[in-house]
C-alpha positions, 0 to 999 in steps of 0.5 A: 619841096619848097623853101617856105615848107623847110622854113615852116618846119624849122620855125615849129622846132623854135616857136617862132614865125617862119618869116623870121626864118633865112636859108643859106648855103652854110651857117656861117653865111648866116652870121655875115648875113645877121652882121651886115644887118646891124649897118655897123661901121668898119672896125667895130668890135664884136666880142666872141669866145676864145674857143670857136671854129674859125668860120666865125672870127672869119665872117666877123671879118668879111663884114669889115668888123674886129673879133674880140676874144674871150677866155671860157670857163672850164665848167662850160667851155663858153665865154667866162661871163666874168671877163666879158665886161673888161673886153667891152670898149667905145667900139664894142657892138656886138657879142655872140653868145656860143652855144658850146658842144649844145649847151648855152649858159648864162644867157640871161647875164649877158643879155642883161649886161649888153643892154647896159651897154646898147649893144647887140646880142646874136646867138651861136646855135650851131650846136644847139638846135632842138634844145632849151635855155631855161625852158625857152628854144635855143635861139629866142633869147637874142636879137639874132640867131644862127645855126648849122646843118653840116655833117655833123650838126643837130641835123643835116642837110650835107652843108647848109644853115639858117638864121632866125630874126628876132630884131625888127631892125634886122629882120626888115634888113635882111629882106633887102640883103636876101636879094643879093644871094648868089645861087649854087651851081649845078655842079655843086649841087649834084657834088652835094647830093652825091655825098648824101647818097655816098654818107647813106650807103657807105660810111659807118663805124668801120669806115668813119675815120678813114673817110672824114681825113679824105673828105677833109683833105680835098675841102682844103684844096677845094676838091669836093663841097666841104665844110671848110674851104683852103681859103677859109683856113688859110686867110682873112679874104672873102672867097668871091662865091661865098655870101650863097643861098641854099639848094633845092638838095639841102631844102629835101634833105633838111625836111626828111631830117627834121622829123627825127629831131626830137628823138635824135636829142633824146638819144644824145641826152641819155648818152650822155647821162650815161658817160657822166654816171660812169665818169663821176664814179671813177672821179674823172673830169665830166659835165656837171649835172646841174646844166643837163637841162640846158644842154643836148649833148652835140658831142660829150667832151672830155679831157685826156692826157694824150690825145694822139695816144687816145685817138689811135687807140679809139681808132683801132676799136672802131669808136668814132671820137671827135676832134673839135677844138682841137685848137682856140680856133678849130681847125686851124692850129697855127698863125692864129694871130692873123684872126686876131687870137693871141693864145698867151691872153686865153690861157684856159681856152689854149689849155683845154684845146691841147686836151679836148676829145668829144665822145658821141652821143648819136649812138644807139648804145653808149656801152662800147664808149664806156668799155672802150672808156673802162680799158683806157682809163689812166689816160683821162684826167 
């Protein structure tokens, strides 16, 4: 199966040409690919949300670029648009606009209010392929976008990502930049299809938890072909290897993935409807219902008293929760002043990461969540 089979594919999901299309190894790859497009100059700002995975400020890094943080609304957990424009200065070239769990917000506001300022806007979609912003696919609405398609991504290809150029500028500049991509090894692709086989036949509710902390601890120490590398985690360095194009592995995996996309996002939707219904009845905090269409429910977060408490008991019931932004900066919980992120100047984005716990929403019933929900009620705000 080739490149141009997978491109066409993921371009009939977003409404655009498949020449706009670029693969690569990860997705974060993709936004250092996008970055190093725009020709900026070393230390110009790029605006980001205060509540992100580290990969992001990482990239902003290696391009030679400054992350500039935002605090986030309560309402969404994307950037509170009213803060953005007191973060702009004579630096600022870029602002990304995160699509938070799947759901994107207020894009219109600051497409509108970079344009005042000449600056570039890129979309994170990482959470948010197959979904819509007011009835557009998410990605369409800024200059660049970039999604991935790791584990547990919209879909997956084990680790992998892609870009769409919606910026003439861009796009002639990555056809250069595309040149330069470094190939996988054979080892790592054979690594990577052998957890695709090993994720097939082995892991399951039973399984899940005890099995994502050992493929988490050997990607830290660079043992297996992880989403996140111990250098990414650790440090601000580039990693030699990393500006890397996608495998034969991922182009297979990512074809077969994408036919069940739209009722993959169905399924996500009607969860989701779901814990929203039982939660508002018992008057705890939920996704409002007035951005259900502009969101497709990667995961359904939800704030609780005592995560440690909570995350042991949903173990011992065997329901599989999420633990994304568990910090300001996911995954890393510690020295987040080496990315830049002071977490005194985001209160909220450091509040809701001490509380956050995302429920999912790619399960065939959400009854047993709800039940599960039901027996541990007083500790959910």
């Amino acid at each position: 199966m080739s490149q141009i089979e997978y491109k066409k594919a993921i371009a009939s999901v977003l409404d655009c040409n498949e020449e706009r299309v670029f693969l690569y190894w990860k997705g974060r790859v993709a936004l250092y690919a996008i970055l190093k497009s725009l020709n900026l100059k070393q230390g110009d700002e790029v605006i980001i949300p205060a509540f992100t995975c580290v990969v992001v400020p990482n990239a902003i890094i290696y391009a030679g670029l400054k992350p500039i943080y935002v605090d986030i609304s309560p309402n969404t957990y994307n950037m509170d648009v009213n803060l953005i424009e007191k973060k702009i200065t004579p630096r600022t070239r870029v602002i990304i606009c995160q699509n938070t769990f799947g759901l994107s917000s207020d894009l219109e506001f600051i497409i509108s209010l970079a344009k005042n300022y000449n600056l570039f806007t890129i979309e994170d979609c990482t959470h948010g392929f197959g979904g819509f912003y007011n009835g557009k696919p998410n990605g369409s609405y800024c200059d660049a976008s970039f999604f991935s398609t790791q584990w547990n991504k919209p879909f997956s290809t084990g680790i992998g990502g892609f870009l769409v150029a919606n910026n003439e500028i861009i796009l002639k500049k990555l056809k250069t930049l595309d040149s330069n991509k470094i190939k996988p090894e054979f080892f790592e692709r054979l690594l990577l299809n052998l957890l695709l086989v090993f994720r097939k036949y082995f892991i399951n509710k039973y399984t899940q938890s005890f099995l994502v902390k050992i493929y988490r601890f050997l990607s830290r120490y660079n043992l297996t072909v992880g989403s996140n590398r111990g250098e990414e985690l650790n440090s601000v360095n580039m990693p030699i290897d990393y500006y890397k194009d996608i495998s034969n592995v991922q182009v297979k995996k990512g074809i077969k993935s994408l036919k069940n996309i739209s009722q993959l996002n169905k399924l996500r939707k009607k969860n989701a409807s779901e814990y929203t219904k039982y939660l508002k009845s018992k008057n705890k905090n939920h996704v409002d219902e007035n951005v259900f269409a502009n969101h497709i429910f990667l995961k359904y977060p939800i704030l609780v008293k005592d995560r440690d408490a909570f995350f042991e008991l949903a173990e011992k019931s065997n329901i599989n929760l999420g633990d994304w932004f568990l910090s300001p900066l996911h995954p890393v919980r510690e020295r987040l002043d080496k990315w830049g992120l002071l977490s005194k100047e985001h209160p909220m984005a450091s509040s809701i990461a001490e509380k956050i716990v995302n429920l999912p929403t790619d399960i065939q019933e959400a009854s047993e969540v709800i039940s599960f929900l039901e027996k541990n009620l007083n500790l959910i705000e």
